[in-house]
C-alpha positions as CSV (number, residue, x, y, z in Angstrom):
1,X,12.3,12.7,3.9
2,X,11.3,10.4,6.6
3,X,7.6,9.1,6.4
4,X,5.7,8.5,9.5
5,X,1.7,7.7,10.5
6,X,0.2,9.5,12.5
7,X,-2.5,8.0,14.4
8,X,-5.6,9.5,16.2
9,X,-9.3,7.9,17.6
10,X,-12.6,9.7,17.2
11,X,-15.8,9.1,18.5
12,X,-17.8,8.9,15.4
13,X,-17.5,8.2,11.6
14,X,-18.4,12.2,10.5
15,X,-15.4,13.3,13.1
16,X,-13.0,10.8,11.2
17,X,-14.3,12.0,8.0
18,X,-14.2,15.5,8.7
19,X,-10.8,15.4,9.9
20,X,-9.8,13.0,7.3
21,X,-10.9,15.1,4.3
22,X,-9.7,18.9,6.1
23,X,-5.5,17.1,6.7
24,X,-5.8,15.7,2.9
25,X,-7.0,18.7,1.6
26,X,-4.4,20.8,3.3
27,X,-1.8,18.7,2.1
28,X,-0.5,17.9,5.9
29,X,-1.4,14.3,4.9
30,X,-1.7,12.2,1.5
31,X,-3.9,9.8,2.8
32,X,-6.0,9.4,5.3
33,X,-7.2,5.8,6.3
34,X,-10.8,5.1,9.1
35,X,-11.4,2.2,10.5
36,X,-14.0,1.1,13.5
37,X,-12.4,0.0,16.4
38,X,-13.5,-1.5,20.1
39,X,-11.6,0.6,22.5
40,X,-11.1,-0.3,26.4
41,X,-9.3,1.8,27.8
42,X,-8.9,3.7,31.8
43,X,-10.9,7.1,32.1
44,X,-11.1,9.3,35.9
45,X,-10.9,6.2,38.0
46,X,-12.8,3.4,35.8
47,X,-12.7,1.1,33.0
48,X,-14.5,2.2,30.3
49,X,-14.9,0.6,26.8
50,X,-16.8,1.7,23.4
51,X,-17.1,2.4,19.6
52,X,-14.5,4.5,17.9
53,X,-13.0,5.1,14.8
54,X,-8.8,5.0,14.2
55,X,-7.9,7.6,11.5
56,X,-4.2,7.3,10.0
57,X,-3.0,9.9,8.4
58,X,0.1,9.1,6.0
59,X,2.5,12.3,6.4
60,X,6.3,13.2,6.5
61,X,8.1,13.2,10.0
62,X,8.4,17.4,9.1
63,X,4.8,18.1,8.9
64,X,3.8,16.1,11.9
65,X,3.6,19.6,14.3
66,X,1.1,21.1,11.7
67,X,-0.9,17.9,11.6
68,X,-0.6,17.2,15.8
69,X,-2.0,21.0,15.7
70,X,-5.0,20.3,13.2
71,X,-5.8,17.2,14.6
72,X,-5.8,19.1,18.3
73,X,-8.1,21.9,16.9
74,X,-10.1,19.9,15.3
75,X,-11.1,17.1,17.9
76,X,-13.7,16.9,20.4
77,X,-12.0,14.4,23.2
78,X,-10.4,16.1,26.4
79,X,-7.3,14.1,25.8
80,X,-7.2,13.0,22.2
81,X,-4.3,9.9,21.3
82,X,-2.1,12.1,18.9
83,X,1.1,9.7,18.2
84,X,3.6,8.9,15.1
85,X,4.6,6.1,14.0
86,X,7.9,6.1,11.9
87,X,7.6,3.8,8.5
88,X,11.2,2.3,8.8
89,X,11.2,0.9,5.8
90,X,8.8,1.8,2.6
91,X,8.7,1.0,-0.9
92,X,10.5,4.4,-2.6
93,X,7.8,5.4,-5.1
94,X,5.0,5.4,-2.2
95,X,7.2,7.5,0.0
96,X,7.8,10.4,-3.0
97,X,3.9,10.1,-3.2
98,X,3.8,10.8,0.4
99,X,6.5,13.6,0.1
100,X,4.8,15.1,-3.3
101,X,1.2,15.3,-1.7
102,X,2.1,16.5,1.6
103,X,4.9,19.3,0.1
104,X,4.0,23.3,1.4
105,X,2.8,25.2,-1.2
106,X,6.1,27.7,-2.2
């Protein structure tokens, strides 16, 4: 089991929550993490900067397809930042925590 973070930014706090509490509930994440961010970033042509929130979801490398697709579904940007981050190196209990509360139903 490799554990990864998979990262995504959201306009507003009841997005992040939203999202946050529909990946945890479906098991495709244990944990979800939101945080406010200042963003500035290039958009069509200009430079645009604002508000947003940064949701982390904690997840397994094999669910990250089924959480890319949630996230996907489930956002409202036109081009949402969907990326994983690998966890190269985690304390063991945390990671069968991660692998326990992200398992498919059998």
């Amino acid at each position: 089991m490799t554990a990864i973070a998979v990262v995504t930014t959201v306009g507003d706090k009841k997005e992040a929550r939203r999202m946050a509490h529909a990946l945890v509930e479906a098991k495709l994440a244990a944990c979800a993490q939101i945080e406010k961010i200042d963003s500035v970033y290039a958009w069509k042509g200009a430079i645009e900067n604002g508000r947003e929130y940064r949701v982390l979801f904690k997840t397994t490398e094999a669910r990250y397809e089924a959480v890319e697709s949630a996230i996907r579904d489930m956002h409202s940007y036109e081009l949402p930042a969907i990326y994983a981050v690998p966890c190269a190196r985690i304390f063991g209990p945390y990671a069968a925590w991660i692998e326990q509360n992200t398992a498919r139903d059998k």
